[in-house]
C-alpha positions in Angstrom: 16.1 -65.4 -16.2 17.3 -62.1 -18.1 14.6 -59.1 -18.0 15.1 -56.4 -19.9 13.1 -53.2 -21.7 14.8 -52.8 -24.9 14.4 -50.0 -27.6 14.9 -51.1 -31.2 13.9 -47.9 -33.0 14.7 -49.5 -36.6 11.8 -50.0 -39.0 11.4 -50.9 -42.8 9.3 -48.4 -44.9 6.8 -49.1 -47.4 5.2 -46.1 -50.1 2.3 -43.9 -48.5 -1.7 -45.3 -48.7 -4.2 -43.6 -50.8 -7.4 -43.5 -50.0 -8.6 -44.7 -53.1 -5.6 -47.5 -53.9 -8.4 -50.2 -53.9 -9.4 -49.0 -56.7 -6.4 -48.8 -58.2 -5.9 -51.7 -61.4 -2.6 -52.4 -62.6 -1.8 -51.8 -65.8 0.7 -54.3 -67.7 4.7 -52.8 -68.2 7.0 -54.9 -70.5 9.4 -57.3 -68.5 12.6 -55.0 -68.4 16.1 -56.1 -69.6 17.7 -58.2 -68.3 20.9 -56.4 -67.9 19.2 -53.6 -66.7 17.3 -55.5 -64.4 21.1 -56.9 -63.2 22.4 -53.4 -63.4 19.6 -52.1 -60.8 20.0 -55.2 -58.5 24.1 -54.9 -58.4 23.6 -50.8 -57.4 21.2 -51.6 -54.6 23.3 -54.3 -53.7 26.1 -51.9 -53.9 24.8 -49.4 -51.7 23.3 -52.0 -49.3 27.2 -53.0 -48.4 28.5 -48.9 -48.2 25.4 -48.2 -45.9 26.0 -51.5 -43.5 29.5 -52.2 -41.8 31.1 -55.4 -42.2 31.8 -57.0 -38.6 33.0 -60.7 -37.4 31.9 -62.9 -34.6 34.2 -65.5 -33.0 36.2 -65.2 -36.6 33.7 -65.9 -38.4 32.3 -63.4 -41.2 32.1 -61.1 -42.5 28.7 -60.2 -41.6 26.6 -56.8 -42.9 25.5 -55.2 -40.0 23.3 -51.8 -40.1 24.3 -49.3 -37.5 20.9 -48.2 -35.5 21.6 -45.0 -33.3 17.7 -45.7 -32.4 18.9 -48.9 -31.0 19.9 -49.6 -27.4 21.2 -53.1 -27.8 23.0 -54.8 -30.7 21.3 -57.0 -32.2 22.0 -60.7 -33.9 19.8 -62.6 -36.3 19.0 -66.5 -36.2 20.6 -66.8 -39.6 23.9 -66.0 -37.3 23.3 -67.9 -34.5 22.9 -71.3 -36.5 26.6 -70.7 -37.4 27.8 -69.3 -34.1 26.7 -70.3 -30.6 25.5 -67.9 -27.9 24.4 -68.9 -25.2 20.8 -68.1 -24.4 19.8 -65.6 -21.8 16.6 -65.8 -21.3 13.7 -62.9 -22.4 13.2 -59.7 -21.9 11.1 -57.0 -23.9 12.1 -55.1 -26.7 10.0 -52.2 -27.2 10.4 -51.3 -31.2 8.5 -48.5 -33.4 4.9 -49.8 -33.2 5.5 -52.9 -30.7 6.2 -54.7 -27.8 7.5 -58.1 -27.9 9.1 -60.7 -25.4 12.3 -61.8 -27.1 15.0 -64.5 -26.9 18.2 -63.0 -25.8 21.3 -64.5 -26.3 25.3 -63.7 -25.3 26.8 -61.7 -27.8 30.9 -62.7 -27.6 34.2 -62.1 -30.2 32.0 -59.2 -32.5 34.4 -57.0 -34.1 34.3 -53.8 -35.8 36.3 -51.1 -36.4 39.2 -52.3 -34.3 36.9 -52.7 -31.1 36.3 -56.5 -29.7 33.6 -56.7 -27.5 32.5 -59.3 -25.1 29.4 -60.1 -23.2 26.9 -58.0 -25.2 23.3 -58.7 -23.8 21.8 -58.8 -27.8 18.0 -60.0 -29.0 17.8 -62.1 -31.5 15.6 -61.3 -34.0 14.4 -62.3 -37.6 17.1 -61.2 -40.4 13.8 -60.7 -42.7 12.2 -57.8 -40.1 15.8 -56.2 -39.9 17.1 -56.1 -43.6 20.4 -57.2 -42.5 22.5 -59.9 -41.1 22.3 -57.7 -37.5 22.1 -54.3 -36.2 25.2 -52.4 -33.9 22.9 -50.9 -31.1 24.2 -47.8 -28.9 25.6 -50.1 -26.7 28.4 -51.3 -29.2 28.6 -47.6 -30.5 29.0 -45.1 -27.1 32.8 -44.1 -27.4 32.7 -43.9 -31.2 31.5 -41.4 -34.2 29.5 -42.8 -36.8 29.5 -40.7 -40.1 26.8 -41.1 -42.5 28.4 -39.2 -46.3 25.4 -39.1 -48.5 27.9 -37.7 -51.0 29.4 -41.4 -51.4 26.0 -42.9 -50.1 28.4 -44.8 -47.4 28.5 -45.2 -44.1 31.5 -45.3 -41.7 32.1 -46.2 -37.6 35.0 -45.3 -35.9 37.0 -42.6 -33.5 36.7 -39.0 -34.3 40.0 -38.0 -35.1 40.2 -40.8 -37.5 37.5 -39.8 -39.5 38.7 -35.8 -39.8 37.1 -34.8 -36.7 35.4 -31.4 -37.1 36.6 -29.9 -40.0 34.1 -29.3 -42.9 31.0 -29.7 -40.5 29.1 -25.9 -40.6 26.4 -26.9 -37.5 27.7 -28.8 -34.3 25.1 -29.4 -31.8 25.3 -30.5 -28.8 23.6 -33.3 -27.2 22.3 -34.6 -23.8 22.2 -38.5 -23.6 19.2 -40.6 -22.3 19.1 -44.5 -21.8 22.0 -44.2 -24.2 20.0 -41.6 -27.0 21.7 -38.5 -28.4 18.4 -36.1 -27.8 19.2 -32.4 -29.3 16.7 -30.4 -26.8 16.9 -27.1 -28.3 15.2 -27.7 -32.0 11.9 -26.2 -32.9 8.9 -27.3 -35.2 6.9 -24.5 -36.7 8.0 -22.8 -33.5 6.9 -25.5 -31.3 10.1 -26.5 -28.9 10.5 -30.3 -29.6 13.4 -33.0 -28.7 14.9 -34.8 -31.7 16.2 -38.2 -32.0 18.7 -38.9 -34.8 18.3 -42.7 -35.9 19.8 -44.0 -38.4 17.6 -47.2 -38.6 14.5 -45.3 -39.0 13.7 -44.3 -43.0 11.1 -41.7 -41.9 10.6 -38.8 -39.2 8.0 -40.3 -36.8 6.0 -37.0 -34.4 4.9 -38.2 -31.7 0.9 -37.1 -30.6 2.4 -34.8 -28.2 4.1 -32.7 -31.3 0.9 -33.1 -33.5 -1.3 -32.0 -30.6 0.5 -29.1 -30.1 1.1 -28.3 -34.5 -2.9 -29.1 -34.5 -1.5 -30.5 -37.4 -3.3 -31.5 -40.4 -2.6 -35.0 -41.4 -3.0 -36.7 -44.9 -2.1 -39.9 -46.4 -0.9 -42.8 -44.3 2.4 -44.5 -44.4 3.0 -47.8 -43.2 5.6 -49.5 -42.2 7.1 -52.6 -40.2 9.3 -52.1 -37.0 12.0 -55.1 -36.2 9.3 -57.1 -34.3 7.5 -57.5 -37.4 4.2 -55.6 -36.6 2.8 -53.4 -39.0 2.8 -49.5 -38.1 0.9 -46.9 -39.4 1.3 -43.1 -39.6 -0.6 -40.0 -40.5 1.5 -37.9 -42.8 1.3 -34.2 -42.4 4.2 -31.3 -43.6 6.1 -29.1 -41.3 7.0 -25.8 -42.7 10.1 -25.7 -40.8 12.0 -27.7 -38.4 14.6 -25.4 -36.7 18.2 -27.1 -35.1 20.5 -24.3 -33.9 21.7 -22.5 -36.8 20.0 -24.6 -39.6 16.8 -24.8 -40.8 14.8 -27.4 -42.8 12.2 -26.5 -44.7 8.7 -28.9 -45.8 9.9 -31.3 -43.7 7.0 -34.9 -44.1 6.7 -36.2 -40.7 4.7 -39.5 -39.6 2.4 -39.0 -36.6 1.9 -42.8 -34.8 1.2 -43.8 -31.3 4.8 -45.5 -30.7 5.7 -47.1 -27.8 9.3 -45.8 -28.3 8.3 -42.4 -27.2 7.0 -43.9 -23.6 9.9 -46.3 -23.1 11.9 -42.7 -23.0 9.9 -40.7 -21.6 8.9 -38.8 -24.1 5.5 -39.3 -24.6 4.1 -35.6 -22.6 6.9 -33.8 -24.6 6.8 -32.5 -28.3 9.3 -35.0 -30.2 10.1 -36.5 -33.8 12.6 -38.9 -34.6 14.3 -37.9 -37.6 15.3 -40.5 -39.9 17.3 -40.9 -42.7 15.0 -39.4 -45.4 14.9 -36.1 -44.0 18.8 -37.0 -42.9 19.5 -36.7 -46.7 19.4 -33.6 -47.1 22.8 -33.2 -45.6 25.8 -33.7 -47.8 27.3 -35.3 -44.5 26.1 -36.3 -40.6 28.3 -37.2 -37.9 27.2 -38.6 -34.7 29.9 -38.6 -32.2 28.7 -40.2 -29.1 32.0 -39.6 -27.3 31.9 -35.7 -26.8 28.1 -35.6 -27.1 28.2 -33.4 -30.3 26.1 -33.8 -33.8 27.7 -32.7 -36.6 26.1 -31.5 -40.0 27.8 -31.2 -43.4 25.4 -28.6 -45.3 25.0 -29.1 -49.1 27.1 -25.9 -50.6 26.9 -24.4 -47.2 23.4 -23.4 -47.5 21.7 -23.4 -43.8 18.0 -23.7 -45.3 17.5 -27.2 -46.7 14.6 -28.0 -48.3 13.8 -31.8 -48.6 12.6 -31.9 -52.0 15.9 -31.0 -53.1 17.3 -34.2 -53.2 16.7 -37.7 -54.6 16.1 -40.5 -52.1 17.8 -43.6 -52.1 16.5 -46.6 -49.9 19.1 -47.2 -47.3 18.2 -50.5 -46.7 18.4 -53.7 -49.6 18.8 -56.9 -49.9 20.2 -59.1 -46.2 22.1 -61.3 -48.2 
């Protein structure tokens, strides 16, 4: 019997709490047009498939599969394994944003992406409803590859470096040291607090651990909640960071979600000052690259501006509709 600990950093977001939203009666809004309705369903469906990457397993597919930089395993939903058979591996544990769960875990054979086949992937399988897509590519699908996020074209792209341009147009390159598989930049600071970042790309929010908040004494406001891939509710405290220095670039108001996750233990993290930036505060960026063969993070800055303030830009929900 297969046992495992797993990290799954990849959770769905819902809006921020206020105190008083009990109180709160809706108020009646006209039933929109129905085109217009259409309209706003096809562009989120739209930008569901340029911010997943379409893979096959054993021939069959295509399936929309969210890349996860958070993630160490890849992961497969049940809605896939009633069409293709894995065989089952046992359990093991799969530690996600705000939980840990014992999980079925099944042989992952024939999945290909971006020219790669790979065999004999250890991959939970999870519910396609606490994942928002048919599966997630985990670190361990992803380690000799770049992944290249272009806000700009709100699309999402995995493959080698050199096929995707390599370096040229990126004004920031940082460099990386690697941990159970995690790019962890070492040298960023928070409102001059020295704190280790974790870029994930399944993660909608930037999560502090107490560690960071301890240190900030920061002042925290509403809550945001949210569900990781187990599907356990998480809450966070929301306070602002004035600035959230990486090398030679600098965000500025930067929200950041304080919560007790078990994601910071399973690293090792837990003693140490760290967020995990997600792709909200990602955003900002006109481009991110992730290139987990040379170690290296790559930033794109929007008209070459090295202070990016958050509020700049309109978010977009990365995540839509599984099928």
């Amino acid at each position: 019997m297969l046992k495992k600990l797993l990290l799954a950093g990849a959770f769905l977001v819902a809006a921020p709490l206020q105190a008083d939203e009990a109180a709160i009666t809706p108020q009646a809004t006209p039933a929109p047009d129905a085109q217009e309705d259409a309209d706003v369903i096809q562009a989120r469906q739209d930008r569901y498939e340029r911010l997943t990457v379409p893979v096959t397993i054993d021939g069959e597919g295509p399936y929309r599969f969210m890349i996860d930089t958070g993630s160490q395993a890849t992961v497969v939903t049940r809605r896939i394994s009633d069409v293709v058979h894995m065989p089952s591996l046992g359990r093991a544990t799969l530690v996600a944003m705000g939980s840990r769960r014992e999980v079925e875990m099944v042989q992952l054979n024939g999945l290909e992406f971006a020219g790669r086949l790979f065999d004999n992937l250890e991959a939970p399988l999870l519910d396609a409803g606490n994942i928002g897509a048919d599966g997630i590519l985990g670190l361990d699908s992803l380690q000799d590859l770049r992944v290249l996020i272009d806000f700009r074209e709100e699309r999402m792209t995995v493959a080698d470096a050199g096929s995707l341009g390599g370096n040229r147009g990126y004004e920031i390159v940082v460099r990386a040291r690697r941990k159970l598989g995690q790019m962890i930049i070492t040298n960023a600071r928070v409102d001059g607090v020295k704190t280790a970042v974790i870029i994930d790309t399944g993660a909608q929010n930037t999560v502090g651990n107490q560690a960071l908040r301890n240190r900030l004494r920061a002042r925290t406001g509403a809550q945001v909640q949210s569900t990781d891939v187990n599907g356990v509710l998480v809450t966070g405290n929301l306070a602002i960071a004035r600035k959230m220095q990486i090398d030679g670039l600098e965000l500025s108001n930067v929200p950041i979600s304080y919560a007790e996750s078990p994601a910071f233990e399973a690293l090792g993290l837990e003693k140490q000052p760290t967020v995990i930036l997600g792709m909200r505060n990602l955003r900002n960026f006109d481009r991110v690259a992730i290139d987990f063969a040379s170690r290296r993070i790559l930033f794109d800055l929007p008209g070459g501006k090295y202070n990016v303030n958050p509020y700049n830009r309109v978010f977009f929900p990365s995540r839509g509709p599984a099928n």
